[in-house]
N, CA, C and O of each residue as an XYZ file, in Angstrom:
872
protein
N      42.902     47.406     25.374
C      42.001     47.048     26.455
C      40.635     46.692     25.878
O      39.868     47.449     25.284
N      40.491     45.546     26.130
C      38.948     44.970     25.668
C      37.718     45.920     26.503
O      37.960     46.575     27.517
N      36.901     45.866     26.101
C      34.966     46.222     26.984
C      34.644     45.261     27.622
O      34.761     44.254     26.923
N      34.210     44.995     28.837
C      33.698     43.881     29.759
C      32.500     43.988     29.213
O      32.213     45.176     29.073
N      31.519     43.137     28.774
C      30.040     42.645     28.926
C      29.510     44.155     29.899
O      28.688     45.007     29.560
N      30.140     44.088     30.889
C      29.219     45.108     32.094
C      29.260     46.463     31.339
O      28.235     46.921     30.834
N      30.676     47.216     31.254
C      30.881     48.587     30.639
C      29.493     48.426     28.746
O      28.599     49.239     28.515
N      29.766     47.431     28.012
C      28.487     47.634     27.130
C      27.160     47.803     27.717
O      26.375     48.674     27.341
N      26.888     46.843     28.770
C      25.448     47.294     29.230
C      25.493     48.891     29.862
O      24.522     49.645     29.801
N      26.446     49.158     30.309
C      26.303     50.577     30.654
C      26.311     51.585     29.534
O      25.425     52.438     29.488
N      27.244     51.533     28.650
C      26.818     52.160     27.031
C      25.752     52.014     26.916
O      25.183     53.102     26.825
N      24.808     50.818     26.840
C      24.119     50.513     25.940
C      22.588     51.644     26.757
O      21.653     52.149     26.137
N      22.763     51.688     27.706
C      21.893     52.087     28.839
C      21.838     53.521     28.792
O      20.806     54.066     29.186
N      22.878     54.272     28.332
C      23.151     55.339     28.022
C      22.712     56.275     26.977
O      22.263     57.421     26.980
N      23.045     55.245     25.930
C      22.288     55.493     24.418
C      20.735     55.491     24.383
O      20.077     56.312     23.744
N      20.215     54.484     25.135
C      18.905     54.516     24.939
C      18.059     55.616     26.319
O      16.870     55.924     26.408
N      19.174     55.966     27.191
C      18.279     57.368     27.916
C      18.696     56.640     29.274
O      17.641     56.696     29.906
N      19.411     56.139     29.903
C      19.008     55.458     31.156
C      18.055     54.809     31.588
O      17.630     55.136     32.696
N      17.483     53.817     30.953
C      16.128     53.238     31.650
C      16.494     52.816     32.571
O      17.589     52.400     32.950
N      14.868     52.977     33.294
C      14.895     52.048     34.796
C      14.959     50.633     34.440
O      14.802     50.194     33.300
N      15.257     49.786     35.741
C      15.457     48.568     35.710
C      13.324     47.831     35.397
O      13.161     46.632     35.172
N      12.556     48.432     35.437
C      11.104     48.719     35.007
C      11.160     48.568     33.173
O      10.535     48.067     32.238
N      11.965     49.112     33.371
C      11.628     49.718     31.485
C      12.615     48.883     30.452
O      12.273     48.568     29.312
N      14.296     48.485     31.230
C      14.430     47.723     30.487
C      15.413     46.948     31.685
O      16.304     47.514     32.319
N      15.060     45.692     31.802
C      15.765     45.004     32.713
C      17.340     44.336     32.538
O      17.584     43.955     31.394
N      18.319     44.173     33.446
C      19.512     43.373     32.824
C      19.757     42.701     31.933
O      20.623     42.805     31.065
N      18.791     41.774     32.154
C      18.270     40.899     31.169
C      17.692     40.747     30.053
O      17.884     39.776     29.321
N      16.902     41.717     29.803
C      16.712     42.060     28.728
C      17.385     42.966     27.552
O      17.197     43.124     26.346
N      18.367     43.532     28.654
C      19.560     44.380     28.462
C      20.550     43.738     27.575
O      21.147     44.308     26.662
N      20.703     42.185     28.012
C      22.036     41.718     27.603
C      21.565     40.747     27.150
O      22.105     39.647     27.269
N      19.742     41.068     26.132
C      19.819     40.052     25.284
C      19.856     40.972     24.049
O      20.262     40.434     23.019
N      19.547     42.096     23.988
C      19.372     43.284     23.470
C      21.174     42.871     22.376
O      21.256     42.749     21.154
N      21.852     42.805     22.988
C      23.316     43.380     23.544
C      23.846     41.793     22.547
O      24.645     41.998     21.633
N      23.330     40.190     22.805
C      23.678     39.078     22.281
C      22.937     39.009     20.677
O      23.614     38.889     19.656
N      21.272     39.122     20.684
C      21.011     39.469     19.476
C      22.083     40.359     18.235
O      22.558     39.605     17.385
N      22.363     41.468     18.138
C      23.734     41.621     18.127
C      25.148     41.292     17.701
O      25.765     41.528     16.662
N      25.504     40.607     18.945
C      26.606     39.725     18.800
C      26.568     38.521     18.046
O      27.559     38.127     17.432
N      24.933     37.603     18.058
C      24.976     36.668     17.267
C      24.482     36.983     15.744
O      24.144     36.066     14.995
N      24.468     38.219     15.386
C      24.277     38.869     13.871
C      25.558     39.000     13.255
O      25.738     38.952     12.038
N      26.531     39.184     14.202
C      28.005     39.640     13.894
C      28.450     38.708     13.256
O      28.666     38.581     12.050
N      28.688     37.564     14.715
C      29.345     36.045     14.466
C      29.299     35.723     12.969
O      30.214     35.697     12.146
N      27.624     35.419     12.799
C      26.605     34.848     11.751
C      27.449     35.590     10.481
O      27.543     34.909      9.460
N      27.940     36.655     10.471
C      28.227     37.380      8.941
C      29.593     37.135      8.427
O      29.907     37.139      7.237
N      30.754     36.815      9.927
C      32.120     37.441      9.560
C      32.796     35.907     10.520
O      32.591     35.273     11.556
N      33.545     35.925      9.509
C      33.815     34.202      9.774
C      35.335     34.548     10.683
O      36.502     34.388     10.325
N      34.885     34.970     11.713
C      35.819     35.262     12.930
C      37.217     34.586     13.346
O      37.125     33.434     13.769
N      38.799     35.288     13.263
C      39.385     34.002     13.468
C      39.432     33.194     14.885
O      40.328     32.365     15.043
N      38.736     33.364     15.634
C      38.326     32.930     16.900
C      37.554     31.657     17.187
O      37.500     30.818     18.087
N      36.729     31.995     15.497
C      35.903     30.787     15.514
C      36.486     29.362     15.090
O      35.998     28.255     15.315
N      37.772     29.722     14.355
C      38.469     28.698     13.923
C      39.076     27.741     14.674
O      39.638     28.270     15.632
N      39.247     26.173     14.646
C      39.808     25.789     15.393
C      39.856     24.764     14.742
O      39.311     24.822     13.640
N      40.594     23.275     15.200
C      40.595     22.004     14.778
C      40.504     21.103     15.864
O      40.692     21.241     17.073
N      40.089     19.908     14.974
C      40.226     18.623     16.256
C      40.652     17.140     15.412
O      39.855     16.647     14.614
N      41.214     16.876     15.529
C      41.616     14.822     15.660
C      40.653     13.882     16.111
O      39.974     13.875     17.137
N      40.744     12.749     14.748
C      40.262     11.835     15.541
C      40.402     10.973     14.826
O      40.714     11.276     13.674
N      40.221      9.351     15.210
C      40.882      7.967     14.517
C      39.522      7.527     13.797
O      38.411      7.689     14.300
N      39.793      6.887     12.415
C      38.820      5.836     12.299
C      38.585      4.805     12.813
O      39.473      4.533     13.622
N      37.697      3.945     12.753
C      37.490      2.583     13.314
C      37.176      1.780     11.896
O      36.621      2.156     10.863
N      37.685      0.686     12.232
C      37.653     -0.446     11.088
C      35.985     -0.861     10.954
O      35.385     -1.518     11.805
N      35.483     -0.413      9.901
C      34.499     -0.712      9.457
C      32.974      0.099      9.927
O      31.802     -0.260      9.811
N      33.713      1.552     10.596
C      32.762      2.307     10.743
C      32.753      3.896     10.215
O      33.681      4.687     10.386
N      31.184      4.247      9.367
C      31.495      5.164      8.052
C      30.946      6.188      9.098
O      31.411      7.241      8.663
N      30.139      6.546     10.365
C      29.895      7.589     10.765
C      31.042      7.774     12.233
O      31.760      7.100     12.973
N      30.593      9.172     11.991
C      31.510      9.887     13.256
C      30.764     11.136     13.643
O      30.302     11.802     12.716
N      30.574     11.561     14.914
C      29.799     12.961     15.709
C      30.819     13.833     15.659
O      31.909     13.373     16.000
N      30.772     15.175     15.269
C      31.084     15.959     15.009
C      31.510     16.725     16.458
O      31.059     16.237     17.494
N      32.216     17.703     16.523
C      32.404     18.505     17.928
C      31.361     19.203     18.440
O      30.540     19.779     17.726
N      31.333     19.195     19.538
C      30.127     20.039     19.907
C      31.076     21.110     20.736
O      32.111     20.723     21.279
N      30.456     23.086     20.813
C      29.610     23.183     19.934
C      30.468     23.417     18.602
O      31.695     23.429     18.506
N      29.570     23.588     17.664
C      29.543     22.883     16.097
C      29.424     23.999     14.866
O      28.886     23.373     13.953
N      29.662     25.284     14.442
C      28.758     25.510     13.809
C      28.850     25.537     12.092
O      27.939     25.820     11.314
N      30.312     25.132     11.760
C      30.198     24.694      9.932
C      31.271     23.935      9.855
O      31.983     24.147     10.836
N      31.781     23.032      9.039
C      32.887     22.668      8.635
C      33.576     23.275      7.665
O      33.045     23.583      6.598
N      34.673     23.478      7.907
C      35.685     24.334      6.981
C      36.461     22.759      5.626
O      36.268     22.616      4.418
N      37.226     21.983      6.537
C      37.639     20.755      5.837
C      38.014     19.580      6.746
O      38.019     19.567      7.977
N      38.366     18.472      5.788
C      38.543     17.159      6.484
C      40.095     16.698      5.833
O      40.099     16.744      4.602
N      41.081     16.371      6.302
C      42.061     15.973      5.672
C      42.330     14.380      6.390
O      42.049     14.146      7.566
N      42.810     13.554      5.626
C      43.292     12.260      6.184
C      44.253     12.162      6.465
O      44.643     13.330      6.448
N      45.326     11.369      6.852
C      46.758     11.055      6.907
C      46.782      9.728      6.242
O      45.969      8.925      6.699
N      47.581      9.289      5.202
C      48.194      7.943      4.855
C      49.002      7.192      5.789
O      49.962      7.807      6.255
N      48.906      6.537      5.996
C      49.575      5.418      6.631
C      51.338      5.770      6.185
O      52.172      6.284      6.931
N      51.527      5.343      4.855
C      52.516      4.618      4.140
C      53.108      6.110      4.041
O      54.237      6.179      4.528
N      52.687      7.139      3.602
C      53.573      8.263      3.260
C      53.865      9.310      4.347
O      54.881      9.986      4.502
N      52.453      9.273      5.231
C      52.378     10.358      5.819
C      52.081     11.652      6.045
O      52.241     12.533      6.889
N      51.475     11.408      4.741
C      50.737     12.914      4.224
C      49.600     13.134      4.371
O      48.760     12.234      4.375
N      49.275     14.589      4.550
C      47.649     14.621      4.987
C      47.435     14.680      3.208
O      48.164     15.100      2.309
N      46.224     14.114      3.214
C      45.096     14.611      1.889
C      43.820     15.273      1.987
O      42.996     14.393      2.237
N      43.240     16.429      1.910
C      41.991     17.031      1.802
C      41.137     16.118      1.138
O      41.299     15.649      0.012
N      39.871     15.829      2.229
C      38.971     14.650      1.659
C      37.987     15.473      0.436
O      37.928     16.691      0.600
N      37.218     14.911     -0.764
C      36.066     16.022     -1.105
C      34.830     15.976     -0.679
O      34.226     15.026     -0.180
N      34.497     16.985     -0.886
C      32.748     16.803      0.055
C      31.821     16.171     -0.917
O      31.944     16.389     -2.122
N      31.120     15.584     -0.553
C      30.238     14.216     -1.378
C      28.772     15.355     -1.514
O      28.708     16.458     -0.973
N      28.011     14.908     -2.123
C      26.555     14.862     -2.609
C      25.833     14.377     -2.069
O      26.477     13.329     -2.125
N      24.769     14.030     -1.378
C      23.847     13.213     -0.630
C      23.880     12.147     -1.346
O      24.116     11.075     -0.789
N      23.516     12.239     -3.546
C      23.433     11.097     -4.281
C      24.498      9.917     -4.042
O      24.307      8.763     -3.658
N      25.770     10.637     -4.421
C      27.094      9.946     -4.142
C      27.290      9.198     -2.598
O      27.489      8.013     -2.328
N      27.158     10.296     -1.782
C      26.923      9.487     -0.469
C      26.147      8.034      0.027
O      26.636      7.236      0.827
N      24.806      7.894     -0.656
C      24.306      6.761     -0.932
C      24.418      5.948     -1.534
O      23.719      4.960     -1.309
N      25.418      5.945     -2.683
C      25.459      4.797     -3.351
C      26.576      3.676     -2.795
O      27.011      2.622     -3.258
N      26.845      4.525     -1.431
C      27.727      3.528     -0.662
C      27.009      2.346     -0.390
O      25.781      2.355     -0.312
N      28.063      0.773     -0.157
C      27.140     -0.417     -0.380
C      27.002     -0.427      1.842
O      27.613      0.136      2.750
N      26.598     -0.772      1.808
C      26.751     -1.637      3.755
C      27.491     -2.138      3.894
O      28.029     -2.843      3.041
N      27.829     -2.001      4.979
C      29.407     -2.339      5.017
C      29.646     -3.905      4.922
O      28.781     -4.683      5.324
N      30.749     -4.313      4.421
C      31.260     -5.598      3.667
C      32.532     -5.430      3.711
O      32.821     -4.233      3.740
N      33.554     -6.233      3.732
C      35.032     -6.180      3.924
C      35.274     -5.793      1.874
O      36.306     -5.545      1.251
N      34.558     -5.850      1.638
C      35.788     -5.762      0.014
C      34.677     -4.355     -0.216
O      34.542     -4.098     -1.412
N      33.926     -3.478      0.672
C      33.165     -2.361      0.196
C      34.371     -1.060      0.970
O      34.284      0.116      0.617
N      35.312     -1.465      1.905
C      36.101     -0.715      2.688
C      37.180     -0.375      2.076
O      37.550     -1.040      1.108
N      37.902      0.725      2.515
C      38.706      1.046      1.689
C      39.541      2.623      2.616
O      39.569      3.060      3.766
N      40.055      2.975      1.386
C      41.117      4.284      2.500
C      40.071      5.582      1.970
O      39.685      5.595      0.801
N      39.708      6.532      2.831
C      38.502      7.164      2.595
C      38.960      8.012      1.883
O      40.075      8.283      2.329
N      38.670      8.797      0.725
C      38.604      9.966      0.571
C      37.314     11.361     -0.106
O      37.434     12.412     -0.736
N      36.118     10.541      0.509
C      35.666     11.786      0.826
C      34.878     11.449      1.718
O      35.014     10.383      2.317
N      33.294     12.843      2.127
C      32.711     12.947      3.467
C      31.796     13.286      3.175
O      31.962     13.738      2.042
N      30.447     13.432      3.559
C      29.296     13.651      3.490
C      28.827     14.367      4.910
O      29.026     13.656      5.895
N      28.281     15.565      5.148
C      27.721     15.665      6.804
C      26.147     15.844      6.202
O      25.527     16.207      5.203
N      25.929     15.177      7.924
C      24.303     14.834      7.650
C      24.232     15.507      9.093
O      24.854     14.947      9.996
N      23.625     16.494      9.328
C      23.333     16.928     11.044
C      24.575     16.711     11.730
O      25.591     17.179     11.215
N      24.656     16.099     12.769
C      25.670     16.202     13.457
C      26.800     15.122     13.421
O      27.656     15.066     14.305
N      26.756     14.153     12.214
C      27.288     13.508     11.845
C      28.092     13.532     10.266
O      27.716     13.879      9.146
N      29.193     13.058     10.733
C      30.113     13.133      9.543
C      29.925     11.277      8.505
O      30.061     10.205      9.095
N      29.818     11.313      7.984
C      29.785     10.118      6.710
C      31.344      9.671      5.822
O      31.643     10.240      4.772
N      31.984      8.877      6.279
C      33.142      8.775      5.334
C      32.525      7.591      3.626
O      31.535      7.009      3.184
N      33.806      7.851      3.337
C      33.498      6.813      1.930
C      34.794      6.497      0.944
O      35.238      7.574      0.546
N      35.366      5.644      0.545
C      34.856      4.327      1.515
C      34.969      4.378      2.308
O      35.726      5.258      2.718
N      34.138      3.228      3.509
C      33.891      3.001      4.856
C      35.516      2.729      5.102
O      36.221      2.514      4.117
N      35.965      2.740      6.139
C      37.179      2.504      6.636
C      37.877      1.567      6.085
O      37.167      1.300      5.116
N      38.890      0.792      6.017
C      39.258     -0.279      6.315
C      40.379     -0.874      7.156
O      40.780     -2.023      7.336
N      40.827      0.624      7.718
C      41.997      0.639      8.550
C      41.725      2.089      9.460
O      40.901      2.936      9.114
N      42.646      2.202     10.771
C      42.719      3.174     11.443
C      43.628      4.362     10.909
O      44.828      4.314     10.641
N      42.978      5.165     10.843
C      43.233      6.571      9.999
C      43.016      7.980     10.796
O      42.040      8.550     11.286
N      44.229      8.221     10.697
C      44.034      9.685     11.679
C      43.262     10.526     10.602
O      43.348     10.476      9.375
N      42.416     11.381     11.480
C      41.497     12.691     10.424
C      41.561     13.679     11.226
O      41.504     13.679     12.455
N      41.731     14.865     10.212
C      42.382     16.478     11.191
C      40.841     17.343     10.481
O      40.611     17.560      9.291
N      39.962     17.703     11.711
C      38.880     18.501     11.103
C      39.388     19.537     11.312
O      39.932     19.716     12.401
N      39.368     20.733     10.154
C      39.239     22.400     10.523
C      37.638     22.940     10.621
O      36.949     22.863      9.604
N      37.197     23.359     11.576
C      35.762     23.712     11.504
C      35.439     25.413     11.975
O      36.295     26.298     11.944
N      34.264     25.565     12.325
C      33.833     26.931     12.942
C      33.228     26.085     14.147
O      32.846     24.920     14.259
N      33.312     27.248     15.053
C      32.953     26.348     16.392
C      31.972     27.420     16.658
O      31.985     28.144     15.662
N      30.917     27.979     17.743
C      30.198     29.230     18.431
C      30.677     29.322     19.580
O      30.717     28.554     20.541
N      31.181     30.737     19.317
C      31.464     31.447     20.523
C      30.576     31.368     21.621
O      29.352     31.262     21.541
N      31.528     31.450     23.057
C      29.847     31.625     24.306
C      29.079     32.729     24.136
O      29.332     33.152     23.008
N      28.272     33.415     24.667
C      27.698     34.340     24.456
C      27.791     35.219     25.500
O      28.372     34.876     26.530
N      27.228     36.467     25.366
C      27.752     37.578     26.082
C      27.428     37.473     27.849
O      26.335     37.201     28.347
N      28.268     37.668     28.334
C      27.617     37.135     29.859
C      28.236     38.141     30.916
O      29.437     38.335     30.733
N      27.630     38.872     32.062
C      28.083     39.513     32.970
C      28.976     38.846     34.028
O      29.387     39.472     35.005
N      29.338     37.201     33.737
C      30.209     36.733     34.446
C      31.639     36.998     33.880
O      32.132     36.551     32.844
N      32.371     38.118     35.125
C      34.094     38.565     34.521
C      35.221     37.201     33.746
O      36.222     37.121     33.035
N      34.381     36.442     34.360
C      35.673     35.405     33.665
C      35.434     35.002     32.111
O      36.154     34.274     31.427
N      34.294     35.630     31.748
C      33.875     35.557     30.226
C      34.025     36.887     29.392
O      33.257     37.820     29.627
N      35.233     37.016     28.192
C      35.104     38.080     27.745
C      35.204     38.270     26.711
O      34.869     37.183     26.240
N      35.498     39.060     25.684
C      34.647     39.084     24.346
C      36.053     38.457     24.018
O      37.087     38.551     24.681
N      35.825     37.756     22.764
C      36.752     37.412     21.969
C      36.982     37.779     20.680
O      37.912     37.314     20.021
N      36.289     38.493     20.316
C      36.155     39.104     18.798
C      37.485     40.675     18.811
O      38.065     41.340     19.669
N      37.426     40.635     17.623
C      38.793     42.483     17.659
C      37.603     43.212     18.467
O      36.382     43.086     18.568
N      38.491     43.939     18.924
C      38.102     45.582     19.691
C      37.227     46.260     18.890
O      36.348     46.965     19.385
N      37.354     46.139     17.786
C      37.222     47.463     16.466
C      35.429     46.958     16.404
O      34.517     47.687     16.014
N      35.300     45.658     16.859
C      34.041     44.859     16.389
C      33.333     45.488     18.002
O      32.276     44.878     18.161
N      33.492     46.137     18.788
C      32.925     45.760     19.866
C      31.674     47.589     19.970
O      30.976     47.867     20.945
N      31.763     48.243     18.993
C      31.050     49.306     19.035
C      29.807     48.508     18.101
O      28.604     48.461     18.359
N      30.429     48.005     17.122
C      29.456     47.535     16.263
C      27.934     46.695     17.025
O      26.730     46.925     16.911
N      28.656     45.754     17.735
C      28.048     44.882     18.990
C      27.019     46.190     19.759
O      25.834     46.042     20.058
N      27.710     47.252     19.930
C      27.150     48.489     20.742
C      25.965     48.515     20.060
O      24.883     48.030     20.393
N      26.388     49.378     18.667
C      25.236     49.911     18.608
C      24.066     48.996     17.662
O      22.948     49.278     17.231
N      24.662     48.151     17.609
C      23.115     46.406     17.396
C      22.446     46.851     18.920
O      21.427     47.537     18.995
N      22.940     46.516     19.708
C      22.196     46.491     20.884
C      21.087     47.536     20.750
O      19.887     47.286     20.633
N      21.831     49.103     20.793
C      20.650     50.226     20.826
C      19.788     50.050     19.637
O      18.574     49.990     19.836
N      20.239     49.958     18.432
C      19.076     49.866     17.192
C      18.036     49.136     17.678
O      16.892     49.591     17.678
N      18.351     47.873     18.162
C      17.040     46.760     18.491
C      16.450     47.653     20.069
O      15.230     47.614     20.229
N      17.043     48.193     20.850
C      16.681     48.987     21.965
C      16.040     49.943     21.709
O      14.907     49.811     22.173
N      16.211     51.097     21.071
C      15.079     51.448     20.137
C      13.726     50.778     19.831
O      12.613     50.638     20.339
N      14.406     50.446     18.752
C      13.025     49.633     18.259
C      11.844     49.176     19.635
O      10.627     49.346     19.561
N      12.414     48.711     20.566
C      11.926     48.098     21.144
C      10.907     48.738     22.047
O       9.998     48.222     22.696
N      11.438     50.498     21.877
C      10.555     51.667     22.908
C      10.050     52.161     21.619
O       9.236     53.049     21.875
N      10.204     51.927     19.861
C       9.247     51.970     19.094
C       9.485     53.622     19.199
O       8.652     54.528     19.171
N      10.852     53.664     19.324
C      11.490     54.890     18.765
C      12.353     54.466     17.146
O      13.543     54.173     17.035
N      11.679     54.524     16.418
C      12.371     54.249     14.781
C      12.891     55.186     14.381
O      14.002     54.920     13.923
N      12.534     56.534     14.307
C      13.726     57.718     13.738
C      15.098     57.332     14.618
O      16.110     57.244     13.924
N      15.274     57.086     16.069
C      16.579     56.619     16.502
C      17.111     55.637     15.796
O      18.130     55.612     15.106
N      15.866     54.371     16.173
C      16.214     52.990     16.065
C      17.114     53.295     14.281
O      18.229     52.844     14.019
N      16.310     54.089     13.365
C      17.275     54.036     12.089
C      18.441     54.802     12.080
O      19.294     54.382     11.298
N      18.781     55.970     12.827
C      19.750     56.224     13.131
C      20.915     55.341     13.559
O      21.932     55.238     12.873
N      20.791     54.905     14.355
C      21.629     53.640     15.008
C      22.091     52.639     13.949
O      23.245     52.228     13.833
N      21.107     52.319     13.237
C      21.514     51.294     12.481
C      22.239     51.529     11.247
O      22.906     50.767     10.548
N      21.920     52.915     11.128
C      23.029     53.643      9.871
C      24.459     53.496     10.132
O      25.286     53.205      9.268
N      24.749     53.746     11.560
C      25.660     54.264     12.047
C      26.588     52.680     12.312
O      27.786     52.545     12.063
N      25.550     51.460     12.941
C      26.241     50.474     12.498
C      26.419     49.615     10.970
O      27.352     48.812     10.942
N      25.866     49.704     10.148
C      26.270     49.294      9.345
C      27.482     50.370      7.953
O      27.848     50.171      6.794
N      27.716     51.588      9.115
C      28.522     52.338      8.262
C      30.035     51.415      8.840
O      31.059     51.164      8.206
N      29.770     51.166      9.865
C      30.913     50.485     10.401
C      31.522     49.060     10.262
O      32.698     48.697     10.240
N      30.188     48.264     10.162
C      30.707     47.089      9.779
C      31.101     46.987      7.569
O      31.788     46.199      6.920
N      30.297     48.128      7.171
C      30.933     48.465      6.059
C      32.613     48.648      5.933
O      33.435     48.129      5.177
N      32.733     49.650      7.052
C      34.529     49.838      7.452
C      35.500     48.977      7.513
O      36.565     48.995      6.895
N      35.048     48.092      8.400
C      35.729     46.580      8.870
C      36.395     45.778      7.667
O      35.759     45.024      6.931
N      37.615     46.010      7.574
C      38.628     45.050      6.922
C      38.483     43.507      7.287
O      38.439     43.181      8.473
N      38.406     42.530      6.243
C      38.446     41.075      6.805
C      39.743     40.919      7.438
O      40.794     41.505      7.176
N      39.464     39.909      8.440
C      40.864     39.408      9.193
C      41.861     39.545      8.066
O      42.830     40.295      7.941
N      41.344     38.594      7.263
C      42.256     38.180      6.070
C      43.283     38.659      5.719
O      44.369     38.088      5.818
N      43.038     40.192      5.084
C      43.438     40.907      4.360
C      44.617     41.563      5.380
O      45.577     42.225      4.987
N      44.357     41.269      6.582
C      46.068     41.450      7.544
C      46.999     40.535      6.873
O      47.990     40.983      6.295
N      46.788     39.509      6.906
C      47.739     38.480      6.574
C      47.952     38.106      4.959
O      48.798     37.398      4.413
N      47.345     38.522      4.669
C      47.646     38.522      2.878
C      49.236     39.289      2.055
O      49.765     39.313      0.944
N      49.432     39.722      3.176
C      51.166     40.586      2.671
C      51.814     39.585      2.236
O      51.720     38.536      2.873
N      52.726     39.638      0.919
C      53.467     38.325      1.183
C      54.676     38.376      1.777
O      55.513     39.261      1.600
N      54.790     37.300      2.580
C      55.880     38.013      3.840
C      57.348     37.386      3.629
O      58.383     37.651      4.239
N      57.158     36.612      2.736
C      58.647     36.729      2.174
C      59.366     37.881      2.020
O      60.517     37.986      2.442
N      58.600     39.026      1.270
C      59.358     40.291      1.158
C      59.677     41.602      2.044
O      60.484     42.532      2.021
N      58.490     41.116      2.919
C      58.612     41.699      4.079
C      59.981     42.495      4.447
O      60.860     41.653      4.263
N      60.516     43.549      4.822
C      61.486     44.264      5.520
C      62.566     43.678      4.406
O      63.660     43.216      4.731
N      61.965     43.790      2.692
C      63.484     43.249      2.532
C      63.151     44.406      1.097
O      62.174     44.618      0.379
N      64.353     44.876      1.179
C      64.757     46.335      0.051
C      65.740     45.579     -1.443
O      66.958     45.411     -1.502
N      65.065     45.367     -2.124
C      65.636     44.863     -3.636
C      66.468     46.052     -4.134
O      66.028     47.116     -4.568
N      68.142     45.569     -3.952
C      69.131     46.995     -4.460
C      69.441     45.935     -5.768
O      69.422     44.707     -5.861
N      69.715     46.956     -6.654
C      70.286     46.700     -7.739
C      71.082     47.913     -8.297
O      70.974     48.993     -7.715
N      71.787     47.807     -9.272
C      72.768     48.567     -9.573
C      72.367     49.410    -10.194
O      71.347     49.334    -10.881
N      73.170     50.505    -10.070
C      72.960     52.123    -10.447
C      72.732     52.588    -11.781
O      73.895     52.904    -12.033
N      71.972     52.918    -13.025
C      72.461     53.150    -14.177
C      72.522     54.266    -14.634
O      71.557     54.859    -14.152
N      73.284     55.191    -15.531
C      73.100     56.422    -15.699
C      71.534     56.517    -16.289
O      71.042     57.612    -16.561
C-alpha cells in the first residue's frame, strides 16, 4: 500500500508538533514535503523515470525537440533501412558538432551521432533519408500534489525518506536545528540503506531456480 500525498502531510505535521494552519500552511506544507522529493529524484536515477520515445528523420533536417518534460538523455539508437538493426548513435563534442558543413545534398548522409544543445537534439550527418530513432531518456516526475488521482510513483521504501526531508527542512524552518539535525541523520541513514533498483535485477537469471547435479564421487 502506497502513502497518499495527504497521509505525508499528516506525518509530516506530526513530526514537527502539529502546527496551526498560522504557523505552517498546506501549502507550505507540501512544498516542505516536494523540496524533498525533488532532492530524491535529483540523486537516484528512478526506474519510473525511464522511458522512451520514436521519431522519424526528415530529409535534410539535422535538428529535432526533444520530449517535454525532459530531464537527461540516457541514448539515441537508429534503425538501418537495409538490415534493420538498431545502432547506438555516439554523443558528439560541441567541436565535432560544428564542423558539420550546411546542409548540401553530398554533406547528408545516414547519421551516426548527436549532439544536444538545450532542448534540441543535433544529428550528423544531416539526414539523407527517413530514419526511425528510438530515444531512451529520463523524463520528471509530477510533483507531489493533494489531488487523489496523483500518486507517488517512486518504491514505498523511498517514501519515509521523502518524510523525513520534509521535517528536516520543517525544522529548520521554526529554526529548531538540534531537531532539524536529527532528522536529517535519520534521513540520510536511510537513503544510505537504499539498494539501487539495479542491483534487483542483476541476478543472472539464466540460473535462476536451476540446481547443477552432477555425479557422486567417493
Amino acid at each position: 500500500m502506497s502513502l497518499s500525498t495527504e497521509e505525508l502531510l499528516g506525518e509530516l505535521r506530526i513530526h514537527l508538533g502539529d502546527l496551526s494552519l498560522d504557523e505552517l500552511s498546506e501549502d507550505e506544507a507540501l512544498l516542505l514535503l516536494n523540496r524533498s522529493y525533488w532532492e530524491l529524484l535529483d540523486k537516484f536515477p528512478f526506474r519510473a523515470k525511464e522511458v522512451s520515445a520514436k521519431f522519424s528523420t526528415v530529409i535534410g533536417e539535422r535538428n529535432y525537440i526533444v520530449p517535454q518534460p525532459f530531464e537527461a538523455l540516457r541514448q539515441l539508437s537508429i534503425q538501418d533501412s537495409s538490415s534493420l538493426k538498431w545502432k547506438p548513435l555516439t554523443r558528439d563534442g560541441i567541436f565535432n558538432s560544428e564542423q558539420v558543413r550546411d546542409d548540401t545534398t553530398d554533406s547528408r548522409g545516414f547519421p551516426d551521432s548527436y549532439y544536444r544543445e538545450g532542448n534540441k537534439i543535433r544529428l550528423s550527418p544531416i539526414p539523407d533519408n527517413v530514419y526511425s530513432i528510438t530515444m531512451k531518456y529520463w523524463t520528471t516526475l509530477t510533483d507531489l500534489s493533494t489531488n487523489p488521482d496523483i500518486s507517488l510513483t517512486i518504491p514505498r521504501v523511498c517514501h519515509e525518506i521523502v518524510l523525513y526531508g520534509g521535517v528536516y527542512r520543517g525544522f529548520l524552518r521554526l529554526r529548531d536545528f538540534t531537531a532539524a539535525k536529527e532528522f536529517k541523520i535519520q534521513q540520510v541513514a536511510l537513503i544510505e540503506s537504499l539498494p539501487p533498483e539495479e542491483s534487483k535485477e542483476e541476478e543472472d537469471s539464466h540460473t535462476i531456480g536451476v540446481e547443477v547435479l552432477g555425479r557422486d564421487y567417493p
